[in-house]
Backbone of each chain as ProteinMPNN parsed JSONL, in Angstrom:
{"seq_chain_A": "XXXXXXXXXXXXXXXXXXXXXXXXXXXXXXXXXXXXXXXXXXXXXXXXXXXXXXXXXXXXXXXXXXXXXXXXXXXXXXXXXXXXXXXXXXXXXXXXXXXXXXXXXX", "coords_chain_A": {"N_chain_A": [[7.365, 3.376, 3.591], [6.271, 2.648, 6.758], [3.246, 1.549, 9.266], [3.654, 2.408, 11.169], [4.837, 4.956, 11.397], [5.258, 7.978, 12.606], [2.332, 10.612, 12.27], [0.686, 13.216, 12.429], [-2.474, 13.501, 14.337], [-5.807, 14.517, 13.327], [-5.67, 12.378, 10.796], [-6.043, 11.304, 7.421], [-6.944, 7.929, 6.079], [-6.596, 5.632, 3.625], [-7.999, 2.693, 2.903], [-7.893, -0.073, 1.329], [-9.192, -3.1, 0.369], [-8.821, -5.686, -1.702], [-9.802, -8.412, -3.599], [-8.21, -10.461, -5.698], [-8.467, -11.144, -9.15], [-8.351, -14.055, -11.852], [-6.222, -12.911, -14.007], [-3.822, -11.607, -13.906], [-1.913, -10.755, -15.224], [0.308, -7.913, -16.169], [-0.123, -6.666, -13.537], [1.52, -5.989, -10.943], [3.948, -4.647, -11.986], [2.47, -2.7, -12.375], [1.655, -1.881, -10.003], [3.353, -1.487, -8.524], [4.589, 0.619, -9.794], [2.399, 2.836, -9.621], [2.931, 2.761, -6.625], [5.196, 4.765, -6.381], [4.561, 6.566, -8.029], [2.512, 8.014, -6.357], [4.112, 7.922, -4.037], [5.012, 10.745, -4.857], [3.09, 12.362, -4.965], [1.903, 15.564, -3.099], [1.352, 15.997, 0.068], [0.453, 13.548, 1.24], [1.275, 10.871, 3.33], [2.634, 7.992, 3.488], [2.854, 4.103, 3.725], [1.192, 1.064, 3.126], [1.598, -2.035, 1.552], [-0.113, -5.174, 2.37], [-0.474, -8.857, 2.079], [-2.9, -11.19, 1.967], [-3.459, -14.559, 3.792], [-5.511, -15.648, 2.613], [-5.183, -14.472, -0.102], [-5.789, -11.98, -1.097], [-5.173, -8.715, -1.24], [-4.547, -6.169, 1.206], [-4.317, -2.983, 0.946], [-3.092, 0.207, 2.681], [-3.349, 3.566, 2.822], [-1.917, 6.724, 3.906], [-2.842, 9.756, 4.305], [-2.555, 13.64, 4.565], [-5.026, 15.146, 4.216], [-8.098, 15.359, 2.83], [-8.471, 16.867, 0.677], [-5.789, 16.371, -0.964], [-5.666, 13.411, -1.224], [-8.47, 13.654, -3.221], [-6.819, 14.673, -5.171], [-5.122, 12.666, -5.973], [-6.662, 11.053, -6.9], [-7.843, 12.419, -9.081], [-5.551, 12.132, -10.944], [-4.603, 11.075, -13.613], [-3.334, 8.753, -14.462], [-3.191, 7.582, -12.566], [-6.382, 7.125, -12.762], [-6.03, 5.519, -14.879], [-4.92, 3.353, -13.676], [-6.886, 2.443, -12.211], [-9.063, 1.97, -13.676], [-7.878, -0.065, -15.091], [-7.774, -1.933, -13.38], [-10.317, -2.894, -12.284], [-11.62, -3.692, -14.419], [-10.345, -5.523, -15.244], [-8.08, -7.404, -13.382], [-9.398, -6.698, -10.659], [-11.263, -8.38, -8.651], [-12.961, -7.9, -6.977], [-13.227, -4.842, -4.744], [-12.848, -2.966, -2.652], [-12.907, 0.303, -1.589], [-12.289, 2.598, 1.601], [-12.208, 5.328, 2.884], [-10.978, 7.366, 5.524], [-11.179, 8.97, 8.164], [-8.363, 9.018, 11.077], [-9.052, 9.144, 14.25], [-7.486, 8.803, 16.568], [-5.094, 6.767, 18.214], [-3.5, 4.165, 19.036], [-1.26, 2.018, 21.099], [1.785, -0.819, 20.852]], "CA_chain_A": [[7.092, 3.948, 4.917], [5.602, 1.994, 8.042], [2.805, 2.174, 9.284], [4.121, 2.766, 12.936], [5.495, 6.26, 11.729], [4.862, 8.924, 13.87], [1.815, 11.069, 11.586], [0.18, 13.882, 13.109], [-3.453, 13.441, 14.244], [-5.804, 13.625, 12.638], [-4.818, 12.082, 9.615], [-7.038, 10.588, 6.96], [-6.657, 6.716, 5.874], [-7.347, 4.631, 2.659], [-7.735, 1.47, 3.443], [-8.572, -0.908, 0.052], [-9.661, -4.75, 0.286], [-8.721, -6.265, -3.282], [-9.937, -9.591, -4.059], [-7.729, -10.372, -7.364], [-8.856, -12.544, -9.974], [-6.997, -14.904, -12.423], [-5.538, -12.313, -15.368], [-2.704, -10.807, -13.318], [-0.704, -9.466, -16.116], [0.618, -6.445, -15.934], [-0.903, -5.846, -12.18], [2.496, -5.801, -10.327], [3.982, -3.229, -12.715], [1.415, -1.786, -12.433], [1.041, -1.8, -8.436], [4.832, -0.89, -8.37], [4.243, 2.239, -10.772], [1.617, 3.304, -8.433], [3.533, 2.964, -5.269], [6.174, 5.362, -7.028], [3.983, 7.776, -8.44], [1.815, 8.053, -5.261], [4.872, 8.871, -3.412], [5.766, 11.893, -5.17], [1.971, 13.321, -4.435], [1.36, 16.46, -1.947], [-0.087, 15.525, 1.296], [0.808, 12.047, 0.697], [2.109, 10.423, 4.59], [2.896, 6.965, 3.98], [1.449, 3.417, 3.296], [1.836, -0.288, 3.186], [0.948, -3.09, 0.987], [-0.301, -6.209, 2.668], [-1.149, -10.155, 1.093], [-3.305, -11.865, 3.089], [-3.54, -15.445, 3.452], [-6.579, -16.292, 1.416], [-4.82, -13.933, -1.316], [-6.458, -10.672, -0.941], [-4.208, -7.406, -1.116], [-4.804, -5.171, 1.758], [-3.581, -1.897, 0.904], [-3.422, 0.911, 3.049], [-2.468, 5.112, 2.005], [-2.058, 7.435, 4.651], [-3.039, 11.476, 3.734], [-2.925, 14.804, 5.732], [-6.153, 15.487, 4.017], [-9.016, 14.971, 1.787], [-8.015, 17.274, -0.673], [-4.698, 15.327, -1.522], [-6.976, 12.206, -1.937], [-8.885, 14.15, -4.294], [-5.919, 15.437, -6.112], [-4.379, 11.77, -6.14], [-7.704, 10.319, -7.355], [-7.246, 12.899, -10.445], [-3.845, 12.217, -11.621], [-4.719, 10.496, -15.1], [-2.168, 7.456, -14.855], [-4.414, 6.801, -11.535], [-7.503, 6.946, -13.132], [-6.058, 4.593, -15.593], [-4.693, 1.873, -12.959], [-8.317, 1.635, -11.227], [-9.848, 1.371, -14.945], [-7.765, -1.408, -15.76], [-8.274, -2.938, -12.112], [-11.743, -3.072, -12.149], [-11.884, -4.255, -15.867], [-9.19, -6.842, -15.438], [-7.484, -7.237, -12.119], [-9.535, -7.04, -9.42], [-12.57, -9.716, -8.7], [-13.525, -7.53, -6.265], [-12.364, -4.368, -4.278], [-13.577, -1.919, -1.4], [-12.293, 0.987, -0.685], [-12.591, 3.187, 2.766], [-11.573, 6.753, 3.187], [-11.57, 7.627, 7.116], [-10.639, 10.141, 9.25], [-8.118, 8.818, 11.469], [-8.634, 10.258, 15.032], [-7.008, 8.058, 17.716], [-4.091, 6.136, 17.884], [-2.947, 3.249, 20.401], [-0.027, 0.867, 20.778], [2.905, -0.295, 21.603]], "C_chain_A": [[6.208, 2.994, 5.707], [4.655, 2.546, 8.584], [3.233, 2.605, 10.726], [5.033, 4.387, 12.674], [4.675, 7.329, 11.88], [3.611, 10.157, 12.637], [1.053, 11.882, 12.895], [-1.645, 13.701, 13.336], [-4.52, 14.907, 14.012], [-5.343, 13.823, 11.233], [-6.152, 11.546, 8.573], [-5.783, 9.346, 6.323], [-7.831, 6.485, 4.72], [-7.123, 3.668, 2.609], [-8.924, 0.407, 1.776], [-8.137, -2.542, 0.001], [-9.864, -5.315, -1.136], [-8.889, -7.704, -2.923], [-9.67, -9.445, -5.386], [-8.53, -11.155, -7.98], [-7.894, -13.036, -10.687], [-6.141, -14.423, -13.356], [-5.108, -11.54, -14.194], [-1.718, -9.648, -14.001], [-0.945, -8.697, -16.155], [0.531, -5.358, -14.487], [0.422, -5.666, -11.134], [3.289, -4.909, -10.949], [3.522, -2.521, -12.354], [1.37, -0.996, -10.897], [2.551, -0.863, -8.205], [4.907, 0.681, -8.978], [3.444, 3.064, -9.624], [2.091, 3.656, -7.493], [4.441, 3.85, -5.633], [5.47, 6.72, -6.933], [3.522, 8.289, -7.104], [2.822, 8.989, -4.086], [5.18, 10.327, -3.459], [4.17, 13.113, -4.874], [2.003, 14.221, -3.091], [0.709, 15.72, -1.161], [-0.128, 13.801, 1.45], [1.793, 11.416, 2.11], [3.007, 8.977, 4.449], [1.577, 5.862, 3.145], [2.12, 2.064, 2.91], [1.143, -1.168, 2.331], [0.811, -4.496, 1.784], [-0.656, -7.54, 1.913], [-1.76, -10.31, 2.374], [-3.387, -13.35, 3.042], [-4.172, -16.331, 2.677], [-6.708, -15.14, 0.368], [-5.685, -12.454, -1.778], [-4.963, -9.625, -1.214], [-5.059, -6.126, -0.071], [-3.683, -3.782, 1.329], [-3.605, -0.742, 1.483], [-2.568, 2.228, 2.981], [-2.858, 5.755, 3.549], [-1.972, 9.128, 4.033], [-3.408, 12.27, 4.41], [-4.062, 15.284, 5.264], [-7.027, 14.678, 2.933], [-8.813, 16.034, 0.409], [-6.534, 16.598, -1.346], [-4.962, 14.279, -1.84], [-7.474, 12.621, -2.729], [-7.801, 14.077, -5.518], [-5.233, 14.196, -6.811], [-5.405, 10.632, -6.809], [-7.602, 10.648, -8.847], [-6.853, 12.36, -11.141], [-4.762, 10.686, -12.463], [-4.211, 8.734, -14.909], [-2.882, 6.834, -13.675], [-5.274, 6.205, -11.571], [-7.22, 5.415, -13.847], [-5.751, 3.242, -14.712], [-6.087, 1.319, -12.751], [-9.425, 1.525, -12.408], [-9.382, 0.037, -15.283], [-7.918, -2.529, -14.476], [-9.435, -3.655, -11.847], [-12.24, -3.501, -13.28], [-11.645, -5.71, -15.953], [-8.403, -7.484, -14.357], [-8.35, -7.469, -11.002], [-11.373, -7.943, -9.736], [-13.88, -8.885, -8.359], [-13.205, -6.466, -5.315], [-13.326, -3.119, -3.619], [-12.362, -1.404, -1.224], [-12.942, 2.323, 0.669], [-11.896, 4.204, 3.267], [-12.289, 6.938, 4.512], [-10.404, 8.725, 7.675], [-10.065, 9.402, 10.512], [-7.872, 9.755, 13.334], [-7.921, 9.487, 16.254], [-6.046, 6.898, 17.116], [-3.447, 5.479, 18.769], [-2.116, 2.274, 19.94], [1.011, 0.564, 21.019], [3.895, -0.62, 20.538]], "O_chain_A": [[5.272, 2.546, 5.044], [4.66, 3.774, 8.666], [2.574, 3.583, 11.08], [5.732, 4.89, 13.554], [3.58, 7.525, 11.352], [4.432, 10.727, 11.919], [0.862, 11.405, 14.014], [-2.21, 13.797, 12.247], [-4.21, 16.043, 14.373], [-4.874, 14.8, 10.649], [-7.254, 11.427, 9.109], [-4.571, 9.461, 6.135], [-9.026, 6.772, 4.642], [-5.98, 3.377, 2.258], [-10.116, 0.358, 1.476], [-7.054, -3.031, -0.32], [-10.982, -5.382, -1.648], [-8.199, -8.2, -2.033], [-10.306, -8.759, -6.186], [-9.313, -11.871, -7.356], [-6.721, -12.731, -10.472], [-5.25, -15.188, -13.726], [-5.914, -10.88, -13.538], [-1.167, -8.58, -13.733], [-2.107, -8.291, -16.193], [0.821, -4.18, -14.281], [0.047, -4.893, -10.251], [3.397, -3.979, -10.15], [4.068, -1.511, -11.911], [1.111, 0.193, -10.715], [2.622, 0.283, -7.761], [5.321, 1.68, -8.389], [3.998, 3.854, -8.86], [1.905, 4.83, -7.172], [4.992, 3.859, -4.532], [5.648, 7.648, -6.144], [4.284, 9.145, -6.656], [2.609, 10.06, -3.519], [5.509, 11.024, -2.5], [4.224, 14.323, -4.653], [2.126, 13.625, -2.021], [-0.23, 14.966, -1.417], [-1.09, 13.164, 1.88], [3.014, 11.477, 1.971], [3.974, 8.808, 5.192], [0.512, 6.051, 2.558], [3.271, 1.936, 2.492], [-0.081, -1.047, 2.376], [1.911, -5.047, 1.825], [-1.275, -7.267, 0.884], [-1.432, -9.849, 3.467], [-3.394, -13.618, 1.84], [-3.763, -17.38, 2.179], [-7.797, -14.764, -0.064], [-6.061, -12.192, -2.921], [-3.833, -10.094, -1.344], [-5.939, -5.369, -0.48], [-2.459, -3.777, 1.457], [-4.378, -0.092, 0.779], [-1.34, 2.179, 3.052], [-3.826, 5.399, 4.221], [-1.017, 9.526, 3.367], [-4.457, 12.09, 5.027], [-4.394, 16.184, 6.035], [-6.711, 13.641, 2.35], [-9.088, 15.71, -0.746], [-6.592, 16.43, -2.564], [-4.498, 13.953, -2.933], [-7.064, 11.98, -3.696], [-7.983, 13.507, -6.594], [-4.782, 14.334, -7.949], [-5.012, 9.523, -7.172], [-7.388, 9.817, -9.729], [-7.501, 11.94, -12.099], [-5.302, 9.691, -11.978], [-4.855, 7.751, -15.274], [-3.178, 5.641, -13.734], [-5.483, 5.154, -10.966], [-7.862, 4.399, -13.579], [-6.283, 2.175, -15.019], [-6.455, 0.169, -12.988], [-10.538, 1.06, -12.166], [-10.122, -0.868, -15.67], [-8.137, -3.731, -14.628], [-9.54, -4.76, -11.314], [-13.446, -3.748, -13.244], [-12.271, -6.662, -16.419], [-7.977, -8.528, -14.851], [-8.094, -8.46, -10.318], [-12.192, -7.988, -10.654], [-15.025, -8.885, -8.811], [-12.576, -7.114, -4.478], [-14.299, -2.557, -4.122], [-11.281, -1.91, -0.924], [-14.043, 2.845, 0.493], [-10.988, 4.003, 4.074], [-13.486, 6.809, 4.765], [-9.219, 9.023, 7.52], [-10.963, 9.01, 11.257], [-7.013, 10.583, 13.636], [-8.092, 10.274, 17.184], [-6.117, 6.31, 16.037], [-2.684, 6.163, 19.452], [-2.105, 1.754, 18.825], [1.667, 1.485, 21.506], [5.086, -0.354, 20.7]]}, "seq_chain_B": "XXXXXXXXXXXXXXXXXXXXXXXXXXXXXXXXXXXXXXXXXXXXXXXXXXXXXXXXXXXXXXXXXXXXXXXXXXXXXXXXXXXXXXXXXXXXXXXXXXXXXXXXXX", "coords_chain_B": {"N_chain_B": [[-19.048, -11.235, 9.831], [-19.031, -9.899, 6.858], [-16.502, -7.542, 5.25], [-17.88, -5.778, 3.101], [-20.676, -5.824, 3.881], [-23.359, -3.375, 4.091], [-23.272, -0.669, 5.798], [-24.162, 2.112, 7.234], [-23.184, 5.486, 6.426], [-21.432, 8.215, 8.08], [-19.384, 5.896, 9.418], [-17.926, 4.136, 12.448], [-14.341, 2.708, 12.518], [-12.313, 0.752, 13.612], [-8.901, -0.393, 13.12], [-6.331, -2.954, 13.688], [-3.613, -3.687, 13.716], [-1.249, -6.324, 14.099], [1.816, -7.411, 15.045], [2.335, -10.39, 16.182], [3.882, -11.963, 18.87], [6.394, -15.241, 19.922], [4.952, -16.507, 21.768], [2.011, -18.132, 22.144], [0.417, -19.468, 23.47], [-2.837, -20.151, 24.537], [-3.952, -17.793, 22.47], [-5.462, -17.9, 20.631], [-8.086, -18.877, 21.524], [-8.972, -16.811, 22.896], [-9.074, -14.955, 21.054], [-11.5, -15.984, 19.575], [-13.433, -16.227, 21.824], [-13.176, -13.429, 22.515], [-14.194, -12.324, 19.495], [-17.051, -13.544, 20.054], [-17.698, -12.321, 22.25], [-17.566, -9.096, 21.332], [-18.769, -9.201, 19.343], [-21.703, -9.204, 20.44], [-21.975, -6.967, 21.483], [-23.206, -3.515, 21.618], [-23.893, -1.428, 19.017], [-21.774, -2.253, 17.483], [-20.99, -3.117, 14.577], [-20.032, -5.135, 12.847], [-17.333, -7.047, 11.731], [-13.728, -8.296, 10.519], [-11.579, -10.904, 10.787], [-8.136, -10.737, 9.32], [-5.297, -12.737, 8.147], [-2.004, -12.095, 7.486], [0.794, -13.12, 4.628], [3.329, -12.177, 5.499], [2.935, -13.001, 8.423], [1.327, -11.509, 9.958], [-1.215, -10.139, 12.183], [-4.358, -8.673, 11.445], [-7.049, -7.006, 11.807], [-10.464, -6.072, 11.752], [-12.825, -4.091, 12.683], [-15.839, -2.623, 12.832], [-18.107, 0.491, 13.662], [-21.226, 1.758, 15.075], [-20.34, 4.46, 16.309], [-18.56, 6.561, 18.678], [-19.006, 6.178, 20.886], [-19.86, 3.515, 21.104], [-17.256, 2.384, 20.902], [-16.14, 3.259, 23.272], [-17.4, 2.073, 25.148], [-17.073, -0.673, 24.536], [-14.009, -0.713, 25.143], [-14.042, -0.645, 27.635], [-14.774, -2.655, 28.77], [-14.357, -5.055, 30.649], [-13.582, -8.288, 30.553], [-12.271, -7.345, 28.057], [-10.658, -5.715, 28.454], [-8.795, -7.649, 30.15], [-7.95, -9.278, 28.418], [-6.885, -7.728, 26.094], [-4.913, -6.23, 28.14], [-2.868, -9.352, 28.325], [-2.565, -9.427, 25.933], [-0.733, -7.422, 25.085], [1.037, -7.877, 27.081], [2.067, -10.314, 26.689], [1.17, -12.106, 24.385], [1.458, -10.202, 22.164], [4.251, -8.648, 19.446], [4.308, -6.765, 18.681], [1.935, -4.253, 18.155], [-0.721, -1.984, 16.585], [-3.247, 0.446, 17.205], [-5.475, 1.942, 15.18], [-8.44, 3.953, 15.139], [-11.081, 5.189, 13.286], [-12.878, 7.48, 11.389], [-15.494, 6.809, 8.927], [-16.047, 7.943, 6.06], [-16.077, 7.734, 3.456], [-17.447, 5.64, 0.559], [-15.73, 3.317, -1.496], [-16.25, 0.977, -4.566], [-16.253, -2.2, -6.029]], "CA_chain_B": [[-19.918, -10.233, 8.676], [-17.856, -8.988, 5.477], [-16.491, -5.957, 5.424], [-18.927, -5.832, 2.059], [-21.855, -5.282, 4.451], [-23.811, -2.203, 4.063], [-23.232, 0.038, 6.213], [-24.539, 3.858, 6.596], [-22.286, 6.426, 6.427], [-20.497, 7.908, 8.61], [-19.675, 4.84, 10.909], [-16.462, 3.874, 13.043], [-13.233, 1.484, 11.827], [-10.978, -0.232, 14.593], [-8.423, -1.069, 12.281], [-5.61, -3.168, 14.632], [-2.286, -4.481, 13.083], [-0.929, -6.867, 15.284], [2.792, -8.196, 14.803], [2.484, -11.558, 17.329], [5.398, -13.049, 19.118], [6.511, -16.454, 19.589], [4.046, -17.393, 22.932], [0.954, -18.123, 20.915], [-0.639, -19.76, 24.29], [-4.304, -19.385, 24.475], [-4.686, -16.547, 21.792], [-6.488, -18.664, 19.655], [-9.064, -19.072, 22.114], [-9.33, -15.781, 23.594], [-9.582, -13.999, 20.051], [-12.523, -16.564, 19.642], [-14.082, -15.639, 22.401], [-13.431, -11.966, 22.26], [-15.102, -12.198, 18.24], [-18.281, -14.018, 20.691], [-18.225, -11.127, 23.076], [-17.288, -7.602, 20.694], [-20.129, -9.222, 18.951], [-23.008, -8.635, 21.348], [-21.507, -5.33, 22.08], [-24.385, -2.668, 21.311], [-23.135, -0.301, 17.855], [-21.351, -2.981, 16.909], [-21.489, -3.094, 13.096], [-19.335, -6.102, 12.325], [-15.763, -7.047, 11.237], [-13.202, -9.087, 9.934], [-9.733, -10.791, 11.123], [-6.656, -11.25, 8.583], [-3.179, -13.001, 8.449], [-1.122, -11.401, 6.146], [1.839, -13.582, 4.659], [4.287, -12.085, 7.165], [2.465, -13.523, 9.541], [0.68, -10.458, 11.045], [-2.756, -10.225, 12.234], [-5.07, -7.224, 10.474], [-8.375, -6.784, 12.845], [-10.882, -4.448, 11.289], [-13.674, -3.739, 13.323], [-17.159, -1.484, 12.464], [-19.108, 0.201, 15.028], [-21.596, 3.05, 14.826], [-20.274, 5.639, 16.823], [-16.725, 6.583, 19.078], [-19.475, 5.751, 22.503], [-19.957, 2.268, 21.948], [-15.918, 1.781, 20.933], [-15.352, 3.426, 23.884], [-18.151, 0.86, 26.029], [-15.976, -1.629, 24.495], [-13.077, -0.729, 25.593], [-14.519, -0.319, 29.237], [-15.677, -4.174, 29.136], [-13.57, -5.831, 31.969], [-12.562, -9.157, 30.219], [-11.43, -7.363, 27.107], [-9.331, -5.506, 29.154], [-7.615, -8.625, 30.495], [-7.306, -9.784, 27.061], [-5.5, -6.32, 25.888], [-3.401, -7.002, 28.756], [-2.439, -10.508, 28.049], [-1.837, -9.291, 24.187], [0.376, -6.628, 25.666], [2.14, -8.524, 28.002], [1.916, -12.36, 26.053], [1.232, -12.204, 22.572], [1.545, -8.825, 20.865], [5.407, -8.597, 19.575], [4.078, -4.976, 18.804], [0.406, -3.387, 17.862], [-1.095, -0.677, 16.743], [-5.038, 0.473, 16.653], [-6.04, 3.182, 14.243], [-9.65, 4.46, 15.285], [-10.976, 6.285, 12.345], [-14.49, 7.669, 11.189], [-15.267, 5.913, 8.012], [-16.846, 9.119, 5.541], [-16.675, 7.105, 2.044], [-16.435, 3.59, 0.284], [-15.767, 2.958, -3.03], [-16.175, -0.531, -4.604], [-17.749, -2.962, -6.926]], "C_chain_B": [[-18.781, -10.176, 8.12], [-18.073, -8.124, 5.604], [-17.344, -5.396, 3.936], [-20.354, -5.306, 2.538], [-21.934, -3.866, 4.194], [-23.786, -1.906, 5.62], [-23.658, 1.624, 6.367], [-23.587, 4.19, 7.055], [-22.477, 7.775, 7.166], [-20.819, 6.736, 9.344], [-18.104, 4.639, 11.48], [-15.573, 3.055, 12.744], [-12.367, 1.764, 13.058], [-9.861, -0.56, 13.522], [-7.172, -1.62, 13.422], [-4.624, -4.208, 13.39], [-1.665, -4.737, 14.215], [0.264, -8.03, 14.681], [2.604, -8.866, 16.028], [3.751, -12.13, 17.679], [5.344, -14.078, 19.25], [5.58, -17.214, 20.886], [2.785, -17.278, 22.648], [-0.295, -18.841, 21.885], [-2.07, -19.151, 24.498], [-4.434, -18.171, 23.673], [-5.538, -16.89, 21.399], [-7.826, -18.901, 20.385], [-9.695, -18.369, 22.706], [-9.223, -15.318, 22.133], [-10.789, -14.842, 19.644], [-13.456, -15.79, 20.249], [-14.639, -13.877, 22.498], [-14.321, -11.375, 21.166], [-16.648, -12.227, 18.684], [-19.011, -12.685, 21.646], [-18.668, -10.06, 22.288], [-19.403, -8.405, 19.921], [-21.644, -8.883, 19.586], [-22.897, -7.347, 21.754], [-22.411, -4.712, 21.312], [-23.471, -1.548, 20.335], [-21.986, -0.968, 17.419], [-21.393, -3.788, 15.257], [-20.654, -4.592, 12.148], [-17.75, -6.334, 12.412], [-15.283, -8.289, 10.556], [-11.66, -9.076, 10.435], [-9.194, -11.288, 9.6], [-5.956, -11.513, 8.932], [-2.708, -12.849, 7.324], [0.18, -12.762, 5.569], [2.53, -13.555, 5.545], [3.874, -12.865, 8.075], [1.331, -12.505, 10.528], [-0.967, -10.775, 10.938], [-3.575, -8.804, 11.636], [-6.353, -7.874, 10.851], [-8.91, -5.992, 12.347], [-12.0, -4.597, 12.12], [-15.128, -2.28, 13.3], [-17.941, -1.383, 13.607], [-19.786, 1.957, 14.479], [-21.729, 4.443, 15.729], [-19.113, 5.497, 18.261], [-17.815, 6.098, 20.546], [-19.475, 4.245, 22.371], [-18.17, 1.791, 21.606], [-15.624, 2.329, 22.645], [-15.817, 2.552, 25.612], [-17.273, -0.351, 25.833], [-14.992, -1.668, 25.153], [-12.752, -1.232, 27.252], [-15.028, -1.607, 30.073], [-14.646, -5.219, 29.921], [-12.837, -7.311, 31.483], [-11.93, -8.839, 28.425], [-10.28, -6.596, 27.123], [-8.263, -6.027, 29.521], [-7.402, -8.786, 29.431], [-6.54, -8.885, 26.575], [-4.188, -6.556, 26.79], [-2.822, -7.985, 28.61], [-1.898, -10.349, 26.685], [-0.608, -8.636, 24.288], [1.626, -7.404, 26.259], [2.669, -9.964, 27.445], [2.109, -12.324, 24.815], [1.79, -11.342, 21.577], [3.071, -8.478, 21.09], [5.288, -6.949, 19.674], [2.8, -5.198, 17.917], [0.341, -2.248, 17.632], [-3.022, -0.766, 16.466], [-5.307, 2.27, 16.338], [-7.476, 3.063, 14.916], [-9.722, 6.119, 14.018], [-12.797, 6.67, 11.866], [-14.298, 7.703, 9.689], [-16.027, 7.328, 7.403], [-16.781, 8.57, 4.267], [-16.495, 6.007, 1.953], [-17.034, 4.549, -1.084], [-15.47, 1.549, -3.266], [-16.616, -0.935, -5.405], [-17.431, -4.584, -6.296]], "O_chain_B": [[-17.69, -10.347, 8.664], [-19.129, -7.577, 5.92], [-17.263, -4.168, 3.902], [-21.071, -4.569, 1.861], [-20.936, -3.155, 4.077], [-24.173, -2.682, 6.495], [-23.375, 2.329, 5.399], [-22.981, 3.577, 7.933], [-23.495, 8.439, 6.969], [-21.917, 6.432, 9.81], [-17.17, 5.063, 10.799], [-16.254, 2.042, 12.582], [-11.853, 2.839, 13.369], [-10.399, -1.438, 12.847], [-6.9, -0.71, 14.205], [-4.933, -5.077, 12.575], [-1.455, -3.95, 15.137], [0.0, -9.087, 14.106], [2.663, -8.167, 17.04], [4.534, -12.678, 16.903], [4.283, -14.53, 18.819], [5.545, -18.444, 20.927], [2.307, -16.176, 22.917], [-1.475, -18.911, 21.543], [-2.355, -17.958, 24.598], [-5.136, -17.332, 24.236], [-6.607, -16.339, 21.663], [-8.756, -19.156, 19.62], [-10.79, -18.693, 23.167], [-10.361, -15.723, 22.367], [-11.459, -13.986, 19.067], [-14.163, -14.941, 19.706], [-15.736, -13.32, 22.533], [-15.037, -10.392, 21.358], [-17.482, -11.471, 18.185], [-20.16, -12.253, 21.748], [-19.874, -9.812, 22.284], [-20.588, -8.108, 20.071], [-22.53, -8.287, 18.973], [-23.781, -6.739, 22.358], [-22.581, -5.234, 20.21], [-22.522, -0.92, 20.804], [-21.109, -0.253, 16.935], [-21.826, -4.917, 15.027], [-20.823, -4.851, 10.957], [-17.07, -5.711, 13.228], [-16.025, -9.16, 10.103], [-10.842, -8.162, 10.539], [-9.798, -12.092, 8.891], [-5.49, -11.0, 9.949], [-3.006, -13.444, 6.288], [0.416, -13.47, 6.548], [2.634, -14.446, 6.388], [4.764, -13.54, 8.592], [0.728, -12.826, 11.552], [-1.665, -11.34, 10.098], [-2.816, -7.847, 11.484], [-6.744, -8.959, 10.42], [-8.291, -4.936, 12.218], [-12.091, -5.813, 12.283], [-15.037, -1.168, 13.82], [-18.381, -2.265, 14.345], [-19.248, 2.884, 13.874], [-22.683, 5.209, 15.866], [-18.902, 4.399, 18.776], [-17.116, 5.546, 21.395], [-19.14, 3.6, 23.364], [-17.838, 0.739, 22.152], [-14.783, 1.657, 23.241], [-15.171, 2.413, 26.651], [-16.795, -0.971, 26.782], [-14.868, -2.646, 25.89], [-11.833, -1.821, 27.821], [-15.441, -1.748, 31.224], [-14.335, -6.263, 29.347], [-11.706, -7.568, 31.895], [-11.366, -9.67, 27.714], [-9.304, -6.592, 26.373], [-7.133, -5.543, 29.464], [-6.282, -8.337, 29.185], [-5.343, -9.171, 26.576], [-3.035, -6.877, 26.501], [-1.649, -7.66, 28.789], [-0.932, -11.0, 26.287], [0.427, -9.049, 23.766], [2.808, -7.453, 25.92], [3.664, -10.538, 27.888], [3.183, -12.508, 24.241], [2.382, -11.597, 20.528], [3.49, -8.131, 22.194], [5.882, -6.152, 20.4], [2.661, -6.131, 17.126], [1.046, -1.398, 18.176], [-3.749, -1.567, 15.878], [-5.311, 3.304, 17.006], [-7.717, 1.916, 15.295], [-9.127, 7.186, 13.865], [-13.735, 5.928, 12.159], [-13.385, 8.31, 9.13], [-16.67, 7.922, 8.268], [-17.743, 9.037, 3.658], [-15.804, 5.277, 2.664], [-17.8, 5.431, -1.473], [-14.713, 0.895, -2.549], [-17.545, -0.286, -5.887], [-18.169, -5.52, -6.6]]}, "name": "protein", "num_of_chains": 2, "seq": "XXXXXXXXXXXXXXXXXXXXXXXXXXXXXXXXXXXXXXXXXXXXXXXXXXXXXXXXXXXXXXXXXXXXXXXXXXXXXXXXXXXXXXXXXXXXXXXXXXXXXXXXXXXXXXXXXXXXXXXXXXXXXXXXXXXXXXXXXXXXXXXXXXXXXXXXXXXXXXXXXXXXXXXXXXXXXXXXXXXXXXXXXXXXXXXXXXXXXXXXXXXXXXXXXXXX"}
């Protein structure tokens, strides 16, 4: 899903700034699994994976609430991605839950 | 600034995804400048530009509170510059405005 599709305001946004590091294996599986599962969550709008040029992963989730974030934080096989991310995978990684209230563009 | 900076919580996110078209005249020098200006802007908490692979631009922007985004907005040559992105550069845009209520990170 794009993010240019039409979501009702407001919306909430998770917006996560990964700096990887050099042990990759398994993290595209992995990211792919995720993007799968994620889909099939309640409350769940949308959401894009970005690279950036100096090798970052912007990733951003779109959710009609904060309880579906909750609920998607839960889910076990979740827990386990952002254990092995933060173990092994990521260098470095921010994430930013916001309340999306305005929306401009063309 | 890095989007790493402390910040208190709540605060404001610009987030701007910006597919560019092929007349690339003077952006480079007016998103300079504009970084020189937004910066002195009062509740201005920082930011950070990206270029994604694709090619897209990913603008994030921190400010502490929807009055000074909306002083920004109201600032006469970043108006022309919106227009000139509109009309010149920007193949298509969008700007999320969102109120930032958690981080998570290490």
């Amino acid at each position: 899903m794009n993010t240019n599709s039409t979501k009702n305001l407001p919306y909430y946004m998770a917006l996560f700034i990964i700096e990887l590091g050099d042990d990759l294996d398994n993290f595209e599986e992995m990211s792919l699994k995720m993007n799968e599962l994620v889909s099939q969550q309640s409350g769940y709008l949308g959401g894009e994976d970005m690279e950036t040029t100096d090798g970052r992963i912007i990733s951003i989730c779109y959710w009609e609430n904060l309880d579906s974030i909750k609920d998607w934080r839960g889910n076990l096989e979740h827990q386990i991605a952002i254990k092995l991310g933060k173990e092994k995978w990521f260098k470095s990684y921010q994430i930013q839950i916001s309340k999306v209230e305005y929306i401009l563009g063309i």
